[in-house]
C-alpha positions as CSV (number, residue, x, y, z in Angstrom):
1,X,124.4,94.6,70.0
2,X,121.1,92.2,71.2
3,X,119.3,93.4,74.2
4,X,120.7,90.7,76.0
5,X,123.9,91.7,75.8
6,X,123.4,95.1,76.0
7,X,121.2,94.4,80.0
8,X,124.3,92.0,80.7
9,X,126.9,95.0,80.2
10,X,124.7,97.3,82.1
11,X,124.0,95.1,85.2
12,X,127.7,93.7,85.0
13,X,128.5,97.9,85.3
14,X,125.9,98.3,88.1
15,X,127.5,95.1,89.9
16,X,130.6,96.9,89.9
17,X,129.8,99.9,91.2
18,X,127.5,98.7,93.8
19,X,131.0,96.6,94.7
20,X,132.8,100.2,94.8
21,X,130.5,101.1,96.9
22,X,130.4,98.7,99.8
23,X,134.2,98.9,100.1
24,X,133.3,102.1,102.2
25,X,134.9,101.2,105.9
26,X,133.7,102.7,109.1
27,X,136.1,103.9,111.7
28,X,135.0,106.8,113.1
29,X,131.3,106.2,114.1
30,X,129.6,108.3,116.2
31,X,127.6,107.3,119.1
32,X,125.2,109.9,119.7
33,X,123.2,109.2,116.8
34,X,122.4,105.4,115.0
35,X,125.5,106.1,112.7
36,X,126.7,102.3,113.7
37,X,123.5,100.7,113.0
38,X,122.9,102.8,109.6
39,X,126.4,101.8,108.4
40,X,125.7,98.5,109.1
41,X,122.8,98.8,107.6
42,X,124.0,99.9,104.4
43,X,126.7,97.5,104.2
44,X,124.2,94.7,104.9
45,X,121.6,95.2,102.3
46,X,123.9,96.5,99.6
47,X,125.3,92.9,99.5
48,X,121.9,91.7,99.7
49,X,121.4,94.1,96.2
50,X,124.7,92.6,95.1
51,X,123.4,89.2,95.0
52,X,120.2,90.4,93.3
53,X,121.9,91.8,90.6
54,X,124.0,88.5,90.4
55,X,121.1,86.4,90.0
56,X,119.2,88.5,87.7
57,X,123.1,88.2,85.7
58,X,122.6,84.6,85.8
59,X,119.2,84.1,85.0
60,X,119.8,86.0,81.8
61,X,122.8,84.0,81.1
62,X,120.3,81.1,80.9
63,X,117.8,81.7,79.6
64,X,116.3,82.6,76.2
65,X,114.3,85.5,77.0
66,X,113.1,87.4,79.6
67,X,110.0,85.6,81.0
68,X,111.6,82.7,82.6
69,X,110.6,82.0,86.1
70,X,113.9,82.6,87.5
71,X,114.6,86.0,86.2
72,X,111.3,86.8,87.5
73,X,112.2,85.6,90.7
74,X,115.3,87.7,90.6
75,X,113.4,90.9,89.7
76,X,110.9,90.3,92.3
77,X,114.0,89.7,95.1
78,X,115.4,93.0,93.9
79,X,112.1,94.4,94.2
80,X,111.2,93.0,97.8
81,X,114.9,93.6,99.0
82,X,115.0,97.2,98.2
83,X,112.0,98.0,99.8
84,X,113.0,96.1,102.7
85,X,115.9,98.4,102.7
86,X,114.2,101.5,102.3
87,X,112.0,101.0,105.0
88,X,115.1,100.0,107.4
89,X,117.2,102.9,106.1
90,X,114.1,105.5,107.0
91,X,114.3,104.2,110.4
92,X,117.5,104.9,111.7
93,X,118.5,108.3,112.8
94,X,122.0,109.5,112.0
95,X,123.9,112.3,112.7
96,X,124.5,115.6,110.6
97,X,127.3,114.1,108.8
98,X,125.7,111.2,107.3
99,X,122.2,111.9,106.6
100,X,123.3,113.4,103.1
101,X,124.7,109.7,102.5
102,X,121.2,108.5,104.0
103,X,119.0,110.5,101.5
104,X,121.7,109.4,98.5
105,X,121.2,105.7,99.6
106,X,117.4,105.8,99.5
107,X,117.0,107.7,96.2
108,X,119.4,104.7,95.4
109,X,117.4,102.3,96.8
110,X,113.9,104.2,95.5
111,X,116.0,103.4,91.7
112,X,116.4,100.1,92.5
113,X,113.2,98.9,92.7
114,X,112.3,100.5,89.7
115,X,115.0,98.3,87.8
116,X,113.2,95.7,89.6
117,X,110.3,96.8,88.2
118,X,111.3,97.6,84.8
119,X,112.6,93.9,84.4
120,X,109.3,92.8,85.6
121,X,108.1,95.1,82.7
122,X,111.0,93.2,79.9
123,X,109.4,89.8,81.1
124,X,105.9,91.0,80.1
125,X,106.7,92.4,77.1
126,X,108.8,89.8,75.6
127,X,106.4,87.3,76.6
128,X,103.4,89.1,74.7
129,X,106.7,89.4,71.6
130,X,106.2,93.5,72.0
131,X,109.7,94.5,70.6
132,X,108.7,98.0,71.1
133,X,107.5,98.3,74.7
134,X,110.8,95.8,75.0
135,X,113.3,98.4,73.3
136,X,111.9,100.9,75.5
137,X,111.7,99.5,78.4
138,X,115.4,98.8,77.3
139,X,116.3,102.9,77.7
140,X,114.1,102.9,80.9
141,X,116.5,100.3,82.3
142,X,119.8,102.3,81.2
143,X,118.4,105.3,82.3
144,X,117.5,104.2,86.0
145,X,120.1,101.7,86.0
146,X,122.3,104.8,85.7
147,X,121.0,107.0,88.0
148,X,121.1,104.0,90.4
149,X,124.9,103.8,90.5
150,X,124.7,107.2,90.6
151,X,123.0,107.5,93.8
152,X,124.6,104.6,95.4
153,X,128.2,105.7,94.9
154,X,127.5,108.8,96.2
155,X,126.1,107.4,99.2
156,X,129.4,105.4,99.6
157,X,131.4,108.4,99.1
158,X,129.3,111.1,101.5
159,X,129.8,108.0,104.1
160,X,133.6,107.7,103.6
161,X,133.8,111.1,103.9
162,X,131.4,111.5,107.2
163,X,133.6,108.6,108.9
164,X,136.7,110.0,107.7
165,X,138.2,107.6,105.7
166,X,138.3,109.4,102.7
């Protein structure tokens, strides 16, 4: 299997879970704390991640190789949004029963811009033809890719089961 096709199947896995994940509804929120505004929140950006991974999808799907402006871009956006959405998730404070689906979500999001950062990586290494740093950048990608989904479906779940819709 070609590295491109092996990134696609991996991102088209994390797109899928990450979908899993914002089906997560919110009933029950409580008031006392920013539970609301966190779900929110979480909802909000998680599309925003969804759409990342979409384009990053698409710019793979046409182009040649990894150092074409628009899969750049699409790394960068990841990048930019995930921080954006770590810094918003570390300023809400929810109550007892969500913050273990708070800390999941930013170890998710901490992930995230390392994929962002490892595509960057594939870019600079394809350009300078390394097939080495490339392959390994590769595992790197699974790896955190991995743990990504990881983190982010467990968010979703600790939050379904905080707002009682599990």
């Amino acid at each position: 299997m070609n590295i491109k096709m092996t990134i696609s199947l991996i991102l088209f896995v994390l797109l899928a879970s990450m979908f899993a994940a914002g089906c997560t509804g919110s009933n029950n929120e409580k008031t006392a704390y920013q539970d609301a505004e966190w779900n929110e929140s979480f909802h909000n950006n998680l599309a925003i991640l969804h759409t990342d991974l979409n384009n990053s999808i698409n710019a793979m799907d046409l182009t040649e190789d990894f150092n074409d402006p628009s899969f750049i871009m699409a790394a960068q956006n990841m990048i930019d949004d995930s921080q954006n959405a770590l810094n918003e998730n570390n300023q809400f404070t929810v109550s007892p029963d969500l913050q273990e689906a708070q800390k999941e979500w930013a170890l998710g999001l901490n992930d995230s811009i390392s994929v962002g950062k490892c595509y960057l990586n594939m870019s600079n290494n394809s350009k300078n033809n390394n097939e080495t740093a490339l392959y390994e950048d590769l595992n790197e990608f699974n790896s955190i890719g991995s743990s990504m989904s990881a983190h982010m479906n467990r968010a979703a779940t600790l939050a379904k089961v905080a707002q009682g819709t599990v």
